[in-house]
N, C-alpha and C positions, 0 to 999 in steps of 0.2 A: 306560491304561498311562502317558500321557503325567504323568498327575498322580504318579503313583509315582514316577517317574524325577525329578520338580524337586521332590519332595521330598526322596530318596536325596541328591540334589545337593546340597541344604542340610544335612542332619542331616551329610554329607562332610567342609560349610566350618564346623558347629558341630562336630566332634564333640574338635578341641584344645582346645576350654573347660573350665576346670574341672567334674567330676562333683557337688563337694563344694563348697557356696557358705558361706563367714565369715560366720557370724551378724555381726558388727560392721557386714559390705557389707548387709546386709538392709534396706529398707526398704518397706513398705505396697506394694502396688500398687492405683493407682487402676484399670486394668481391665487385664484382659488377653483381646488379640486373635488369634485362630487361626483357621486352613486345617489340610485336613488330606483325604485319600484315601481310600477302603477301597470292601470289596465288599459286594454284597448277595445274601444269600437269603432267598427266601417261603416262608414254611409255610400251608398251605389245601386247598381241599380237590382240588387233584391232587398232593397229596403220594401221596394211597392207592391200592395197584396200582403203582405203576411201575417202569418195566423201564428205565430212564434212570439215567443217573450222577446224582447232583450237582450234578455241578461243571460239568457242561454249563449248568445254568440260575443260576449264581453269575454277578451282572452287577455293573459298578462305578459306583461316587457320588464324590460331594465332597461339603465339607460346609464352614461355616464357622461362629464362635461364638465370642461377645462376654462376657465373664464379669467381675462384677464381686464381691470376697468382702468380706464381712461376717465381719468379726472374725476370728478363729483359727478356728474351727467351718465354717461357713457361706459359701455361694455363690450368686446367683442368678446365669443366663444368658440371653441370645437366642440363638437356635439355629437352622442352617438348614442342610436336606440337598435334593438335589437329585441324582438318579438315574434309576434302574428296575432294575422287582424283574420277574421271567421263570419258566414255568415249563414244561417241554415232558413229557407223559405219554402213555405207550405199554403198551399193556395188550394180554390176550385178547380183552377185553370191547369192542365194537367200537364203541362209545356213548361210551370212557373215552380214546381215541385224541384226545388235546385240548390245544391249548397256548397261550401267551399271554405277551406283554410287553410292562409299563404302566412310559411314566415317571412318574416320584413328584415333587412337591416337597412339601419340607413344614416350616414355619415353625411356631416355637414359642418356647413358656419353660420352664426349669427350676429347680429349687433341685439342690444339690450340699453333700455333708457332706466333708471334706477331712482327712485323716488325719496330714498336716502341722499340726498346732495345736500343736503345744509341749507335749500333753501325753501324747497315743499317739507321735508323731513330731516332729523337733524341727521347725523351718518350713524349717532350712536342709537339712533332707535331703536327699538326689541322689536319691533314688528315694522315694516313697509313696503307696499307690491312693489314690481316692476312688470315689464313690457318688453317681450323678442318678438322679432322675425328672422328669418334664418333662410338658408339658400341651402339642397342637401341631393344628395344622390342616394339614390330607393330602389332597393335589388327585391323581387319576389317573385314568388313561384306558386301557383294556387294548386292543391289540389284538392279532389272530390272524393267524397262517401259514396261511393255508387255501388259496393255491393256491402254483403254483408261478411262473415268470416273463412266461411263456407264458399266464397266465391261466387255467390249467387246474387247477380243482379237487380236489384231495387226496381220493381213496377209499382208507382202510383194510379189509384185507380179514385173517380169521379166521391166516393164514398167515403172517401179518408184512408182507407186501409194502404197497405205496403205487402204486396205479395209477391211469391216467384214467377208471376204469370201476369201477362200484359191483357188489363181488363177486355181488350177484342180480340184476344187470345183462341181460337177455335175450342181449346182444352179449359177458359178457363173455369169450369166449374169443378175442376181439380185441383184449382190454385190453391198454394198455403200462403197464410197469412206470416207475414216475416216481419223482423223488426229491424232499426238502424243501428248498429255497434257503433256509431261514430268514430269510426277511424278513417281517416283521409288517405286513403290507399291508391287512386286513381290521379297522375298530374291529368291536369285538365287542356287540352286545348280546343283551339276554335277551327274550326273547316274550313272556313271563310278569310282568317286572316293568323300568320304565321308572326305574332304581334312578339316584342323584345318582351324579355320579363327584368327588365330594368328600365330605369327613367331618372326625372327630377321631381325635389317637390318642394312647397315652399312652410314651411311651420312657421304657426303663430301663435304666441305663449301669453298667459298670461298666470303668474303666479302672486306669492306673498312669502316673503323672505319670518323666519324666526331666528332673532339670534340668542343660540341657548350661553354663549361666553365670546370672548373677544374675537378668537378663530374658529370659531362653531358655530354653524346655523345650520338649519332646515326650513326645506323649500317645501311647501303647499305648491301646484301648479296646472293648470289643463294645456294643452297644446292641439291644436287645431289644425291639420297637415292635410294640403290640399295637392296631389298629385299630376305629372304632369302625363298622365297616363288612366285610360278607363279601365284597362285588363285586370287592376287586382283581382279581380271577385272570375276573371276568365269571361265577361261579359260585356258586349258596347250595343246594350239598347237604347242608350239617347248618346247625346253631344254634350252630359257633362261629364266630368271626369273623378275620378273617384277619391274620396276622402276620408281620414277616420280622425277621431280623437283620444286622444294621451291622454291620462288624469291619473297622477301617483304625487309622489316625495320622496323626497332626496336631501342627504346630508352632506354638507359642504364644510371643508376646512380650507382656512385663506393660511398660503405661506406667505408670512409675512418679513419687510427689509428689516434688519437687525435695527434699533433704535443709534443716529449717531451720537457720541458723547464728544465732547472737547475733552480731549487729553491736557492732563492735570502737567504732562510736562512738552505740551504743546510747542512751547518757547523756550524749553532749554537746551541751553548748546553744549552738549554732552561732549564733542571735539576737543572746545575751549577748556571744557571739564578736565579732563583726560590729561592735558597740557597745564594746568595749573599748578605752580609753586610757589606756595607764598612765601616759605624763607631763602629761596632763592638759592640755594642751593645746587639745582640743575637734574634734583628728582624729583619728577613728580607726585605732588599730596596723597595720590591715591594708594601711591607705592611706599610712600615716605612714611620708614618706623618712627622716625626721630622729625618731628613737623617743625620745631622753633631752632632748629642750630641757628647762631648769631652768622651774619654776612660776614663771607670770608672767612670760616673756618673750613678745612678740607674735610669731605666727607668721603663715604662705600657706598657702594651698588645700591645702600636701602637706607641712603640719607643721612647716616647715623658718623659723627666724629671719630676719628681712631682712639681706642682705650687701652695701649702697649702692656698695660700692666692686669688687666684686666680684673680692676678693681669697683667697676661700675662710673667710675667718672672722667671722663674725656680726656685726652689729653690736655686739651683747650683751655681746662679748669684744674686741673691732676696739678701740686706740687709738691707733690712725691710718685716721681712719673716711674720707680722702681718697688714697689709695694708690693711685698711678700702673697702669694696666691693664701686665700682663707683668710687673712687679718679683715678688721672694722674698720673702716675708715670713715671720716666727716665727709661734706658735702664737698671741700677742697681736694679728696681724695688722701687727708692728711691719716695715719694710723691713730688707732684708739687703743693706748696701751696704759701703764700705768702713769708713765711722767705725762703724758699727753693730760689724764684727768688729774696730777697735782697741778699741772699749772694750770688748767681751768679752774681749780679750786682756788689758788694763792690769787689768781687775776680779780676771783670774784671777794675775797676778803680785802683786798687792795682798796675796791672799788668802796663797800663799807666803811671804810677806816676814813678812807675820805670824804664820803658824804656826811658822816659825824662830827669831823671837826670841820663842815661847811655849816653844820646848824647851828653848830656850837660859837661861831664867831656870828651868824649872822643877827640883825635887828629880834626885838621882842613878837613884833608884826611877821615876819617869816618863820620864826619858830611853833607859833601858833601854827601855820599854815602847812610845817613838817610834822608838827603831831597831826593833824588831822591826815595828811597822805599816809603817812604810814598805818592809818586805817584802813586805807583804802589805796592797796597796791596799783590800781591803773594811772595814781598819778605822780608816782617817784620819777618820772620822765620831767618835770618841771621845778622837783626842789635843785636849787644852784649848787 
């Protein structure tokens, strides 16, 4: 019961996932892994005659199963259940008063047909059965209820009762009425044949897949396991061979191949990269402080022109290649002192003085055209 209950638990915290999985979310899974609970029942030969429910001898397993699919169609599995199958019979017949309960395990392989292929069902369906047979090897060991706690021996008698005393017993009107503890205390075997408590068997499935999310589902399933052996039950009164059925659920998660992406720098050639200098200089862009030196100036380690004075401008350009550490200098590297700004100023009264008596001599029609620039400073670059 326990296995019941932590599965209920789970199918609880899956069951807000989608029913319905987006073909676009789809992809391959490389295998998928499950657990999963259910019951068992025997069929054999104390099925016949008995005066017993059922579901008194319905015992529980677990199982686990490792499934990898081939294509749209096709699945192969490892398989493995682990239980016991029981059977208690109570008859007239006083020979037929017999019971037993063997645990099972049993390891195997299967193939699987999958009704999800995209072409009966799509792959994204929420629900759709499939179909195993399986090929498996079945270890078990039966034993029997034959006494009770006390050690005292189980006699059926024509009557129904269970006493310590065998009904043609000389004493038995001494006998006490006893009852079954069901506890399988006794291994059982046969007189007649020293039979292996191992074999083969062959399981055949039929379930219905749920998928609660893209790597989530749960399996609905019966399995139907036909053994290649009569002794489960410690009994061979016909020539068939003994069989039970599986019927639980199980949760399954598919590990799935990572999705592949084209890489965004699929095609680039990082080497070429690496080697790149566009001002030709002979250091490479990635390393180059200084990216535009003009061809043919000599440069350092980090691309960069020599600046001997270390005024911020190259020598290349520097003409005043001996410039005082801390002074201003222009873009030429020139100092910015005080004669430096009178003659920018005398250079720019120069320039007025002469564009004045350029207005002053020229046509009526270009004068007009010099008042209107000097309205508008972007176009003193066209008076003459």
């Amino acid at each position: 019961m326990k296995h019941i209950y932590a599965l209920l638990a789970l199918l609880g915290l899956s069951i807000h996932a989608s029913a319905q999985i987006k073909e676009s979310d789809e992809t391959p899974a490389y295998v998928t892994i499950g657990a999963g609970t259910g019951v068992l029942s025997f069929f054999g030969e104390m099925n016949i005659d008995n005066e017993i429910s059922t579901f008194s001898n319905i015992r529980s397993g677990f199982h686990f199963n490792a499934e990898r699919r081939l294509g749209n169609y096709f699945g192969v599995a490892l398989e493995g259940l682990f239980g016991s199958v029981a059977h208690n019979q109570r008859s007239a017949s006083l020979n037929l008063n017999r019971n037993f309960e063997s645990a099972i395990t049993q390891l195997g392989v299967s193939g699987s047909f999958h009704f999800d292929n995209d072409r009966l069902l799509k792959r994204s369906s929420a629900f759709s059965p499939y179909l195993a047979a399986g090929f498996a090897y079945i270890k078990f060991d039966p034993y029997g209820d034959l006494k009770n706690k006390n050690g005292t021996p189980y006699h059926y008698w024509s009557n129904g009762l269970i006493t310590d005393l065998a009904e043609n017993d000389p004493h038995a009107y001494n006998a006490n009425v006893i009852f079954r503890d069901y506890v399988y205390e006794s291994q059982l075997t046969d007189s007649g044949s020293n039979y292996a408590r191992n074999s083969f068997s062959i399981p055949l499935t039929f379930g219905l897949k749920w998928k609660f999310s893209e790597p989530l589902e749960g399996r609905f399933f019966t399995t139907y396991t036909i053994t290649m052996s009569d002794y489960l039950d410690n009994y061979s009164d016909d020539a068939k061979n003994d069989q039970f059925l599986y019927t639980g659920f199980s949760v399954h998660y598919s590990i799935r191949k990572k999705k592949e992406t084209a890489s965004p720098f699929k095609n680039v050639d990082f080497v070429g990269l690496a080697k790149d200098d566009m001002d030709k200089d002979g250091i490479p862009d990635w390393s180059d402080k200084c990216p535009d030196t003009p061809v043919g100036v000599k440069v350092n380690s980090k691309g960069c022109p020599p600046d001997d004075d270390k005024d911020g401008v190259p020598n290349y350009i520097d003409k005043e290649s001996n410039t005082a550490k801390g002074l201003v200098v222009d873009r030429y590297g020139i100092t910015i002192d005080s004669a430096y700004l009178a003659r920018q100023q005398a250079a720019r009264a120069a320039v007025k003085i002469i564009r004045t008596q350029m207005i002053a001599e020229s046509p009526p029609n270009m004068k007009s055209s010099a008042k209107t620039c000097r309205r508008h400073a972007h176009c003193w670059h066209r008076l003459p």
